[in-house]
One Martini backbone bead per residue (centre of mass of N, CA, C, O) as a GRO file, in nm:
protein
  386
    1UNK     BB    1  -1.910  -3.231  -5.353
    2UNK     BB    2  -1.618  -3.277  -5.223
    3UNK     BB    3  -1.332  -3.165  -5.044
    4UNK     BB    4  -0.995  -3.199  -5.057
    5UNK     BB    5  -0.923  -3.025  -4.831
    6UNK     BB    6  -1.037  -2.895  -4.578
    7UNK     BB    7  -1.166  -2.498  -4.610
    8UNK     BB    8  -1.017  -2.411  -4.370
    9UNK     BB    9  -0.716  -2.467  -4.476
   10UNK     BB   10  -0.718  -2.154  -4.631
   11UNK     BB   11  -0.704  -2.023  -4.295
   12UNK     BB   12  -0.434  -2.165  -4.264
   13UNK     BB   13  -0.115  -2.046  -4.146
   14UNK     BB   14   0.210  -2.101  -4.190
   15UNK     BB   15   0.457  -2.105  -3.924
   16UNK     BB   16   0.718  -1.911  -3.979
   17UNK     BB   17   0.898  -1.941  -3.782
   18UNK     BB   18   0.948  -2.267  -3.847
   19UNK     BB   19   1.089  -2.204  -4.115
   20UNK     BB   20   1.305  -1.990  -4.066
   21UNK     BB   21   1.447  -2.228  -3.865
   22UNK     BB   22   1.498  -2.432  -4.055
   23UNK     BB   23   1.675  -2.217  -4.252
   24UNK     BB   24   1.913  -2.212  -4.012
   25UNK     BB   25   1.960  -2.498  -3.972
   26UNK     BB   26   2.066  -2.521  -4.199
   27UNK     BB   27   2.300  -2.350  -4.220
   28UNK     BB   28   2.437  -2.489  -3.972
   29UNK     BB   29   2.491  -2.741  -4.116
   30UNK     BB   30   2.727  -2.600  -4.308
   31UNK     BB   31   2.873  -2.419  -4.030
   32UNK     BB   32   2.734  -2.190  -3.957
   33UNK     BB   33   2.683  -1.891  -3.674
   34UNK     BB   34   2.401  -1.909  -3.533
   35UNK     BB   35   2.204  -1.685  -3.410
   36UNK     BB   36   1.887  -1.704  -3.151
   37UNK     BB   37   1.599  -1.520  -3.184
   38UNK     BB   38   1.309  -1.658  -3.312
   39UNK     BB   39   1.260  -1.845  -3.076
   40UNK     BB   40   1.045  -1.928  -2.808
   41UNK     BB   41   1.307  -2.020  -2.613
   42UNK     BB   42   1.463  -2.154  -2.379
   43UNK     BB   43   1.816  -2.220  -2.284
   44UNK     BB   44   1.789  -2.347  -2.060
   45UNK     BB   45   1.772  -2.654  -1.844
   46UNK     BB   46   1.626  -2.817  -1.711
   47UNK     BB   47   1.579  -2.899  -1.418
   48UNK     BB   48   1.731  -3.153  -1.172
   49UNK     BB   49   1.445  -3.221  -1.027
   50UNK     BB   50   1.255  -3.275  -1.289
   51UNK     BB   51   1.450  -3.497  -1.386
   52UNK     BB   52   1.470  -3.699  -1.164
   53UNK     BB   53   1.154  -3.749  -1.142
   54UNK     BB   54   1.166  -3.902  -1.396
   55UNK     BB   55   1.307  -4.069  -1.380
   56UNK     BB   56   1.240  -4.201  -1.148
   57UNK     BB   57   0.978  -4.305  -1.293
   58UNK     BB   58   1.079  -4.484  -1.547
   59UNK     BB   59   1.245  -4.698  -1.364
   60UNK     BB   60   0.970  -4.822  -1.263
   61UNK     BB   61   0.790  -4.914  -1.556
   62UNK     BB   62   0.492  -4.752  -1.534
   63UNK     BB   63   0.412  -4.636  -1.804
   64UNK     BB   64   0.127  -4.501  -1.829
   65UNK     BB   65  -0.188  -4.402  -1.799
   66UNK     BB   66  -0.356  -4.083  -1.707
   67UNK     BB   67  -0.590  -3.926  -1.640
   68UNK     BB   68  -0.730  -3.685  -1.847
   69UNK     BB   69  -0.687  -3.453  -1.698
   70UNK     BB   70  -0.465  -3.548  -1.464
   71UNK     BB   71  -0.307  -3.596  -1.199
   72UNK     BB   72  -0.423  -3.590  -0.870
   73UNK     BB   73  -0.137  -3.455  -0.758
   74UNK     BB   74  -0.066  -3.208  -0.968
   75UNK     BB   75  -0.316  -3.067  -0.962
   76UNK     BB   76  -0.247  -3.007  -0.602
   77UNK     BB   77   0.002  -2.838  -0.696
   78UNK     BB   78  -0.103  -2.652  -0.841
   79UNK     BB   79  -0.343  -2.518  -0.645
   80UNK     BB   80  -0.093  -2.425  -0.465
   81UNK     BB   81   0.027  -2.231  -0.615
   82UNK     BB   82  -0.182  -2.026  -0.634
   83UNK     BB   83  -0.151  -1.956  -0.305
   84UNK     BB   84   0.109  -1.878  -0.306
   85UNK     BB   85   0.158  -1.683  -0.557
   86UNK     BB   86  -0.150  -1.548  -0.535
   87UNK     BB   87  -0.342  -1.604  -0.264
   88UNK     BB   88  -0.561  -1.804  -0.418
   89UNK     BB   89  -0.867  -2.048  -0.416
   90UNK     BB   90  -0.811  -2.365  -0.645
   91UNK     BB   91  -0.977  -2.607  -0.719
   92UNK     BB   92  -0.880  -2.881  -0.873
   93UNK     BB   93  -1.108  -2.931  -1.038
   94UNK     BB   94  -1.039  -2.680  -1.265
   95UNK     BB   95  -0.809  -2.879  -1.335
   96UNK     BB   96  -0.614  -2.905  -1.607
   97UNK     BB   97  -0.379  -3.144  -1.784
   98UNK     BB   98  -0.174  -3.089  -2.088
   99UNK     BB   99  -0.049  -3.069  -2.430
  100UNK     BB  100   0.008  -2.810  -2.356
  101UNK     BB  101  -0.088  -2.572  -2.411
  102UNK     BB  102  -0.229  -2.601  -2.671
  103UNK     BB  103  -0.418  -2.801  -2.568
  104UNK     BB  104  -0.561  -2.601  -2.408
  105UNK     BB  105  -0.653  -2.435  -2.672
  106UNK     BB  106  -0.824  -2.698  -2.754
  107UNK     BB  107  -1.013  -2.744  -2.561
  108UNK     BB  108  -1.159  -2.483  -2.561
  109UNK     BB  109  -1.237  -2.459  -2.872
  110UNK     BB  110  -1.387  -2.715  -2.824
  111UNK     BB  111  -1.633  -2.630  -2.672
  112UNK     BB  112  -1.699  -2.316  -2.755
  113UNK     BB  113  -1.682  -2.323  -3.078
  114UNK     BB  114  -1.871  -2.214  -3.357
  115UNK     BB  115  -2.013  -2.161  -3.632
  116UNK     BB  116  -1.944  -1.857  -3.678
  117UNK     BB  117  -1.791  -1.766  -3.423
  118UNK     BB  118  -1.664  -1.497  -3.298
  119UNK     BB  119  -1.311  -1.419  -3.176
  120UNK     BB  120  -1.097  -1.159  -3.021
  121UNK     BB  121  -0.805  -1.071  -3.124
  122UNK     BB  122  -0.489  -0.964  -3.088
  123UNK     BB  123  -0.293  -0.708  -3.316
  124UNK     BB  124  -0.076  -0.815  -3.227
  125UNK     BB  125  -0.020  -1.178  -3.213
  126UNK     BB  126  -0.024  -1.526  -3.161
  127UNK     BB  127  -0.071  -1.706  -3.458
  128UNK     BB  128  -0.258  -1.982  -3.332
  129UNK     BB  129  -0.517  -1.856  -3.247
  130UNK     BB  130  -0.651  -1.841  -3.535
  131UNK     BB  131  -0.632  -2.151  -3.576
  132UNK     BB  132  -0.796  -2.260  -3.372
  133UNK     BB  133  -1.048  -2.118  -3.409
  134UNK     BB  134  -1.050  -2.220  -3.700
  135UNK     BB  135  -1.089  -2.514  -3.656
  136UNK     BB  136  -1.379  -2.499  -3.515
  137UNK     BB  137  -1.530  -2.282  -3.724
  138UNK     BB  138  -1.429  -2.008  -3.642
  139UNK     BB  139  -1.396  -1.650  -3.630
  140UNK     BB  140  -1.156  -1.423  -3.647
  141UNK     BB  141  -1.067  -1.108  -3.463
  142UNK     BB  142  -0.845  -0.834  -3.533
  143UNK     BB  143  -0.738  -0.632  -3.258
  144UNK     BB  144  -0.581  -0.360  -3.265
  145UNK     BB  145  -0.292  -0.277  -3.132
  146UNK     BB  146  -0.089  -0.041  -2.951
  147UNK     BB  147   0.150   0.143  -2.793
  148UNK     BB  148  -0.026   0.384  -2.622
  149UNK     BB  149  -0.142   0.073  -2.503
  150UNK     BB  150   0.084  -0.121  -2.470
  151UNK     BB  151  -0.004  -0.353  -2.658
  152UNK     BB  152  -0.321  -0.355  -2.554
  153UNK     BB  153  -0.601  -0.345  -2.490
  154UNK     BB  154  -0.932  -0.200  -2.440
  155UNK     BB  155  -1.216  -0.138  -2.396
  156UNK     BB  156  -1.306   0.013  -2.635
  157UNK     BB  157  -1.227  -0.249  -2.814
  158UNK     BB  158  -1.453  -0.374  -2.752
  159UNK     BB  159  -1.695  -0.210  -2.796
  160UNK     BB  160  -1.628  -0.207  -3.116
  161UNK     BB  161  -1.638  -0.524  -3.177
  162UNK     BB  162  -1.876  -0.596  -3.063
  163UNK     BB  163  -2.159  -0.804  -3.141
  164UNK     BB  164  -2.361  -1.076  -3.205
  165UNK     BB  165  -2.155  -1.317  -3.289
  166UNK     BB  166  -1.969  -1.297  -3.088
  167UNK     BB  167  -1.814  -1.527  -2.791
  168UNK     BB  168  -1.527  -1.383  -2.723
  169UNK     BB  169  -1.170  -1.386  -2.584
  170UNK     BB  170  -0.835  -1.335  -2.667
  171UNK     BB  171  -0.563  -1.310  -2.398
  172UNK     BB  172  -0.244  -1.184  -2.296
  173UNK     BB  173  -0.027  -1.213  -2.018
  174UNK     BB  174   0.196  -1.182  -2.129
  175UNK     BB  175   0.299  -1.113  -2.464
  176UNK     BB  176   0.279  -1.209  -2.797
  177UNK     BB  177   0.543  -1.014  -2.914
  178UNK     BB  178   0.577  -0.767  -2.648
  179UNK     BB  179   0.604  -0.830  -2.369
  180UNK     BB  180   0.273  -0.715  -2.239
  181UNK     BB  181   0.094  -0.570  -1.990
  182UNK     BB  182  -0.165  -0.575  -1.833
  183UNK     BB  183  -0.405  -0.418  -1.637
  184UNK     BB  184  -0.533  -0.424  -1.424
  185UNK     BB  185  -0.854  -0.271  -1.446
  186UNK     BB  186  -0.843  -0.377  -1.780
  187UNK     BB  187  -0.905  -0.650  -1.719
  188UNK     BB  188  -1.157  -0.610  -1.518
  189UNK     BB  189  -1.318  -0.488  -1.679
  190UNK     BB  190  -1.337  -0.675  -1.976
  191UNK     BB  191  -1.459  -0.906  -1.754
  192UNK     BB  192  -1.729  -0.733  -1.733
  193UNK     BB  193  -1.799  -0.706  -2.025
  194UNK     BB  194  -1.821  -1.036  -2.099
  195UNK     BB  195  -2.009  -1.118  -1.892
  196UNK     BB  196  -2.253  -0.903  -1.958
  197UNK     BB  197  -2.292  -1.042  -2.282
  198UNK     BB  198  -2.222  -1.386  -2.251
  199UNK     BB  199  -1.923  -1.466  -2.273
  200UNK     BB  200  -1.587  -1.575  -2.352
  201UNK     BB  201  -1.294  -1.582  -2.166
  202UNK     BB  202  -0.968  -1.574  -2.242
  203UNK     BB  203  -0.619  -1.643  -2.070
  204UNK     BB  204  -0.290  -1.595  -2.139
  205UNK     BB  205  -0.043  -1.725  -1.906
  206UNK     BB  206   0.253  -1.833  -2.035
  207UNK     BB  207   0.472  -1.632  -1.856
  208UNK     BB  208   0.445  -1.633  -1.580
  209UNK     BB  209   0.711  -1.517  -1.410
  210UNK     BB  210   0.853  -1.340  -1.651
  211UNK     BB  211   0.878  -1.072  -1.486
  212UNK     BB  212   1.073  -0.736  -1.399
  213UNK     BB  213   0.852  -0.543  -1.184
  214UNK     BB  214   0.617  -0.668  -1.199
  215UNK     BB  215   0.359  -0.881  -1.102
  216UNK     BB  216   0.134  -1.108  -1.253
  217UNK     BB  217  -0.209  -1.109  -1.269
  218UNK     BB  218  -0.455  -1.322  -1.255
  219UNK     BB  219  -0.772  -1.381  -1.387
  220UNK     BB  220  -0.880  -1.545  -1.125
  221UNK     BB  221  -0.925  -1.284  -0.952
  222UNK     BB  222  -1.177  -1.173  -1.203
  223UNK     BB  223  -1.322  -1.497  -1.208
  224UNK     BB  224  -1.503  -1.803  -1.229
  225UNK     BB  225  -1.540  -1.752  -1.569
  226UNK     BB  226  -1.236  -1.820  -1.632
  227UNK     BB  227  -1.000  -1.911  -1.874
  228UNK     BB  228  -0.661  -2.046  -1.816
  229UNK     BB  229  -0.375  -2.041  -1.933
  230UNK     BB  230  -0.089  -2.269  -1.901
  231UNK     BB  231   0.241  -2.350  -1.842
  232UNK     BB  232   0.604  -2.529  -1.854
  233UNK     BB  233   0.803  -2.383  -2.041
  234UNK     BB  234   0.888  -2.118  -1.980
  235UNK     BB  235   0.926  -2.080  -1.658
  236UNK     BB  236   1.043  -2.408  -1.630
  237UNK     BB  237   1.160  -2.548  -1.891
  238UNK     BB  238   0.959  -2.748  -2.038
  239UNK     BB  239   0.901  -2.774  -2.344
  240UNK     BB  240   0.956  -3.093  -2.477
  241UNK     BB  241   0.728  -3.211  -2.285
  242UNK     BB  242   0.473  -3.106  -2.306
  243UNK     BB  243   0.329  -2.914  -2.067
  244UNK     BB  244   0.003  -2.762  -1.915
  245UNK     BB  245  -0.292  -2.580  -1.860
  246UNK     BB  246  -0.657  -2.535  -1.744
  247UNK     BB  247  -0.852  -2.338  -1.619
  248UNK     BB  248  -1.199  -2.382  -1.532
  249UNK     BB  249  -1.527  -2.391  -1.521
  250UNK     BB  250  -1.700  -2.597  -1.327
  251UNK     BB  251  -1.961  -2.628  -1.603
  252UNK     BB  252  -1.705  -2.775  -1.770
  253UNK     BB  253  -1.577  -3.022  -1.646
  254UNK     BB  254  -1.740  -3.253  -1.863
  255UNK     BB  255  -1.677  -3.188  -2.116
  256UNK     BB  256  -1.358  -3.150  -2.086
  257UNK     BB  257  -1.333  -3.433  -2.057
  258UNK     BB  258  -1.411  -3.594  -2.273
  259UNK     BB  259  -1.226  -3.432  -2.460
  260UNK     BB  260  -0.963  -3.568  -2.331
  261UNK     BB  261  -1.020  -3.845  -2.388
  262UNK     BB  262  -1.035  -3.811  -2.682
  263UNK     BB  263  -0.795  -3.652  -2.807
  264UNK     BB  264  -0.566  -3.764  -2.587
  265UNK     BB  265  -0.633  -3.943  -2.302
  266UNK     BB  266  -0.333  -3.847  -2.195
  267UNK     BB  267  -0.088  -3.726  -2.083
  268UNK     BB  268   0.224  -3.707  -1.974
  269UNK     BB  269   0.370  -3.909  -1.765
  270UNK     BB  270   0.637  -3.813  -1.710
  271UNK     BB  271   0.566  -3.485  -1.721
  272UNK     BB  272   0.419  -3.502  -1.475
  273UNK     BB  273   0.626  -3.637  -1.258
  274UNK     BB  274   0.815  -3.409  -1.294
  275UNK     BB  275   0.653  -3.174  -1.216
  276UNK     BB  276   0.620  -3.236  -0.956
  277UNK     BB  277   0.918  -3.090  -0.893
  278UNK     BB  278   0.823  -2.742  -0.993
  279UNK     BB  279   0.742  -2.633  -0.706
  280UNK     BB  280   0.980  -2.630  -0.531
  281UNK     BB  281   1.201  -2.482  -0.405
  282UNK     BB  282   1.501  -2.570  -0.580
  283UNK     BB  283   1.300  -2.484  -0.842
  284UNK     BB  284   1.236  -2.184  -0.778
  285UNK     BB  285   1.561  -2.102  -0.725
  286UNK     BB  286   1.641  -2.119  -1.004
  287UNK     BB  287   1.413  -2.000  -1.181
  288UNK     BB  288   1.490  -1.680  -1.046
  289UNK     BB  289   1.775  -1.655  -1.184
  290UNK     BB  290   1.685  -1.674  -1.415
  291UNK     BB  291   1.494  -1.425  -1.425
  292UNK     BB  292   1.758  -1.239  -1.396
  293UNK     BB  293   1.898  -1.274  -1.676
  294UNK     BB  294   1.654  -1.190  -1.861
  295UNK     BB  295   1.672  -0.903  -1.762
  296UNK     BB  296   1.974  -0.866  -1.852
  297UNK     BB  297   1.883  -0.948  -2.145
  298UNK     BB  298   1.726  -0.656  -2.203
  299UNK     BB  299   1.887  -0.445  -2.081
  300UNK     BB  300   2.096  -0.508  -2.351
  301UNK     BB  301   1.853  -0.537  -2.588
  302UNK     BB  302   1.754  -0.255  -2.617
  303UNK     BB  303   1.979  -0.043  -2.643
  304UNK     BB  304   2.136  -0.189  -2.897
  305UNK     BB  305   1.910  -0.187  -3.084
  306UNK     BB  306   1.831   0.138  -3.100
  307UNK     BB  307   2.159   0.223  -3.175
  308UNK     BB  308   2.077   0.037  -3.488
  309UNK     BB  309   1.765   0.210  -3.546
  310UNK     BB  310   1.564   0.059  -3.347
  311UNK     BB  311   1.227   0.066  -3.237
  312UNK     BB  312   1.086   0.105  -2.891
  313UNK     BB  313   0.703   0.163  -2.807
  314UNK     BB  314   0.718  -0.052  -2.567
  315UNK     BB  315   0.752  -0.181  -2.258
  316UNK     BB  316   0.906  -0.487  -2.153
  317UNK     BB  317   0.779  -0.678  -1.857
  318UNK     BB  318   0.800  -0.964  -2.036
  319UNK     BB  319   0.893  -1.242  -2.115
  320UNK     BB  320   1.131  -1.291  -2.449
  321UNK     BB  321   1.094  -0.971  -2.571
  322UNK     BB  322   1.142  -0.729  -2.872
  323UNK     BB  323   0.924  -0.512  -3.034
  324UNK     BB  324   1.067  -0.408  -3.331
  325UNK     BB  325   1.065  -0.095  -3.540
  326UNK     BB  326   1.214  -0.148  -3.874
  327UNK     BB  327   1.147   0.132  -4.079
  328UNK     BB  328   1.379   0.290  -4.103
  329UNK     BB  329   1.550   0.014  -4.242
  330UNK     BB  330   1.283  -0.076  -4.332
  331UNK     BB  331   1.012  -0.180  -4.558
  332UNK     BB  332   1.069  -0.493  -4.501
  333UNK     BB  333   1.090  -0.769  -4.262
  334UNK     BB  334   1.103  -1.042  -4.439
  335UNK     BB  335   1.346  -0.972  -4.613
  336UNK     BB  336   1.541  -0.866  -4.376
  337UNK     BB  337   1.547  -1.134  -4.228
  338UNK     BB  338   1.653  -1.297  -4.437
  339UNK     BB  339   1.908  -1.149  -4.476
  340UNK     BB  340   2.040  -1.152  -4.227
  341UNK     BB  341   2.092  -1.420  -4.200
  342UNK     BB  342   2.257  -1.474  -4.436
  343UNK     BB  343   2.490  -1.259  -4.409
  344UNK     BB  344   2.502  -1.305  -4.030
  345UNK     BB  345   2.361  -1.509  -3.831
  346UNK     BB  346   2.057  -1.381  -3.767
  347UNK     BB  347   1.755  -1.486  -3.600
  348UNK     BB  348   1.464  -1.327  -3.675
  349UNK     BB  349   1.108  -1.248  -3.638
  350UNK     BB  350   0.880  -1.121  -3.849
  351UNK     BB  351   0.553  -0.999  -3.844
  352UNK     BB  352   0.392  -1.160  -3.977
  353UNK     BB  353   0.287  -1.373  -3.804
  354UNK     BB  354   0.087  -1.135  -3.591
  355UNK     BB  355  -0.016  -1.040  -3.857
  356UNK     BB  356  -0.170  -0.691  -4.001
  357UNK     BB  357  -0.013  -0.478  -3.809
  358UNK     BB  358   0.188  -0.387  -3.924
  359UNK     BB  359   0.454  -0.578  -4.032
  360UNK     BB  360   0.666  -0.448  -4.211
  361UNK     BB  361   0.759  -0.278  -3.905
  362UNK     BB  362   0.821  -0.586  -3.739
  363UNK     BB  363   1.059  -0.732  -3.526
  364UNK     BB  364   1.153  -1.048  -3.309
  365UNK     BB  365   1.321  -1.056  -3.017
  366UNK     BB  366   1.494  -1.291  -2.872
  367UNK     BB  367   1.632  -1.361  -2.536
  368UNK     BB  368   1.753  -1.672  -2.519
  369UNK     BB  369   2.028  -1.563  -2.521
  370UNK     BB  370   2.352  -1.454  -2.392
  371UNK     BB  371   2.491  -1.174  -2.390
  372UNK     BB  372   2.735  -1.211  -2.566
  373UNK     BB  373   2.555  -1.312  -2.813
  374UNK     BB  374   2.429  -1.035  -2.839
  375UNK     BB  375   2.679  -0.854  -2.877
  376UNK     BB  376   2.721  -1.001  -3.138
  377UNK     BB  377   2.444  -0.944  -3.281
  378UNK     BB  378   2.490  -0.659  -3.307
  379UNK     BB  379   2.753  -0.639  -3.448
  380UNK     BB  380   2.625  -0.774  -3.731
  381UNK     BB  381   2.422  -0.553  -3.756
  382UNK     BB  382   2.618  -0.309  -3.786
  383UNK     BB  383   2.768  -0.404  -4.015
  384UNK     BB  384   2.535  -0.470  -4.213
  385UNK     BB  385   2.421  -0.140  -4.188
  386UNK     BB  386   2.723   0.019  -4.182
   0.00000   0.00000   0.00000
């Protein structure tokens, strides 16, 4: 007889981070003053040439369904971007439009994943990605990054886990939580071991354009035969329209549409209008010094973590993340991220999110809020740490 729900859902955890902020903004609806450090969103606005674009669009009151794929005007300015910031021409017909990465890494693992197909993901890692694989049927494999590897993972550990049954493996440059990047020669090395096992690379770049010492190399100049999600959340700050993108290789691109016809039908017809304004120059140019304030809050949150006791054993070059080891300090992560809120309206991500390496040696802080917010929360762990 069956049971339900189905077994696949006592291997899907839930998104702890979205717990802890849901207790914080109770707290915060009681009068207390928290300050957010817990979730991956950038606090700037989005841009006002986006905005417009949306109106204009809302406006004309046409708001229907657009092809399933996405715009075919946006699609060629996502492949004109490709040209433009990285070099690379990248055919429209291999994107997709989708509901948020997330949509795009839910097409991806619908097309790819078998039942019982392993797929190697790095740990710590966006805790999202093994219950994609997992809704799908596969089965999820943990490959720990260490610090001294910049945690990222490296040739050797792709050969030490690959087996019989592996399928592919996602990688994120900029990741999170540790907003730390791949370097192109080990980027390229991973794509041309899993390209000879006849495997399928998935890598998450929706940091890109976040990073602040160099900028980062797109995986689709080492290979017309990997999938790249994309966002406009992070880098454009358009969380809440949930828009972005899947680069796929071409022989791919009917099954990808199948499936975007049936899961979704269409992305959001007004964020899809408004971004068609995220790629202007007028709207590049905001968003680039919005990027040079994250760097000025992560060189003020680095340091004074520091000072504080939390050792950070990798030097962060994107994303808005600092994943700092409190181990000096507390033995449990997830009990001090709670009484840390409780006590002092500071709230940050326990490890327990990003897997099972060390997650109890572990917390994840976003710069997400201005320097003087995050100077705030530093002395009230000072206070708090005594």
């Amino acid at each position: 007889m069956p049971t339900f729900p189905a077994s696949r859902l006592a291997d899907i955890a839930p998104f702890h981070v979205m717990e802890l902020m849901a207790h914080a903004r109770a707290l915060a609806a009681t009068g207390r003053d928290i300050i957010h450090m817990e979730v991956g969103e950038p606090d700037f606005p989005t841009p006002e040439p986006i905005l417009a674009a949306a109106q204009a669009h809302v406006a004309t009151g046409r708001v229907f369904y657009t092809p399933a794929l996405g715009l075919p005007e946006l699609r060629s300015a996502i492949a004109a971007f490709y040209a433009t910031r990285y070099g690379i021409t990248i055919p429209s017909s291999r994107i997709v439009v989708t509901a948020g990465a997330s949509g795009a890494l839910l097409l991806a693992m619908a097309c790819l994943a078998e039942p019982a197909s392993e797929w190697l993901l790095t740990d710590p890692g966006y805790p999202c990605n093994r219950n994609f694989v997992r809704s799908f049927e596969g089965v999820p494999i943990g490959m720990y990054v260490h610090p001294e590897n910049n945690f990222q993972p490296t040739l050797a550990d792709f050969e030490a886990h690959w087996n019989e049954r592996t399928a592919g493996a996602l990688l994120a440059s900029p990741a999170n939580p540790t907003g730390t990047l791949l370097d192109d020669d080990v980027l390229a090395a991973i794509a041309g071991f899993v390209r000879q096992r006849e495997g399928q690379l998935i890598v998450d770049e929706i940091y890109h354009g976040l990073t602040y010492e160099r900028d980062a190399s797109t995986a689709l100049q080492f290979g017309d035969d990997i999938f790249v999600v994309q966002s406009f959340s992070k880098y454009f700050n358009m969380t809440g329209w949930r828009l972005g993108w899947l680069v796929i290789p071409e022989r791919f691109s009917r099954d990808i549409e199948k499936l975007a016809q049936n899961l979704f039908i269409s992305p959001s017809a007004p964020a899809q209008h408004a971004a068609l304004a995220a790629f202007a120059p007028t709207t590049i140019s905001i968003l680039e010094a919005r990027r040079q304030e994250f760097r000025r809050r992560r060189d003020f949150l680095g340091p004074a973590l520091t000072e504080l006791g939390f050792r950070l054993p990798a030097r962060a070059e994107g994303a808005f993340y600092l994943y700092a080891n409190c181990s000096e300090l507390t033995d449990d992560s997830e009990r001090f991220a709670h009484d840390l809120l409780d006590a002092t309206g500071v709230a940050a991500t326990p490890g327990l999110d990003f897997g099972s390496n060390a997650p109890e040696k572990h917390l994840r802080f976003a710069y997400t809020t201005g320097v003087e917010r995050l100077a705030e929360a530093a002395e009230r762990i000072r206070r708090y740490l005594g």
